[in-house]
C-alpha positions in Angstrom: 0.4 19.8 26.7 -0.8 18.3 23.0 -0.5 20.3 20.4 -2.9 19.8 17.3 -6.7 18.8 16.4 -8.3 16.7 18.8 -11.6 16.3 17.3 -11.2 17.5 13.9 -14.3 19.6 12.2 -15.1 17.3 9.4 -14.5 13.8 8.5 -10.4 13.3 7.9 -8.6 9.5 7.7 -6.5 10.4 11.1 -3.9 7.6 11.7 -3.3 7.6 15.2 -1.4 4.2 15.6 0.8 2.4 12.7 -0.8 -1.1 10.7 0.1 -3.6 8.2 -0.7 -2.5 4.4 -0.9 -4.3 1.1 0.3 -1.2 -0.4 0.8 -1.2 -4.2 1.2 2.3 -5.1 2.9 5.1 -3.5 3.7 9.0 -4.2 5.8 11.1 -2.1 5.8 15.2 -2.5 9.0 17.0 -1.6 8.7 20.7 -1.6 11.0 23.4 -0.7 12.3 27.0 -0.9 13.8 28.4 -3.7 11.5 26.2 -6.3 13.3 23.0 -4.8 10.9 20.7 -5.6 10.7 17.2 -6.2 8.4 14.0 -6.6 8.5 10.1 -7.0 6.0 7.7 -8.0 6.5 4.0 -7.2 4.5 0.7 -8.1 4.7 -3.0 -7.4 5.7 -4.9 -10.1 3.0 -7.5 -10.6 4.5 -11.1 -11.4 3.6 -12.3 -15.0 
């Protein structure tokens, strides 16, 4: 039995099997009860 959308009704960027990235940027959300929230932001370092 799946649980979840299986065709969703608009147009969403669903990733249904992992690939290779060039990712430079990347922000990760963390929230939880109690106001326990946190955040990070990370970047590439570019080479100069």
């Amino acid at each position: 039995m799946l649980v979840g959308l299986k065709v969703p009704e608009f147009d969403l960027n669903l990733v249904p099997i992992a690939s290779e990235a060039n990712i430079e940027q990347a922000l990760c959300l963390g929230f939880g009860f109690g106001g326990q929230n946190t955040m990070i932001a990370l970047r590439k370092l570019k080479d100069y």
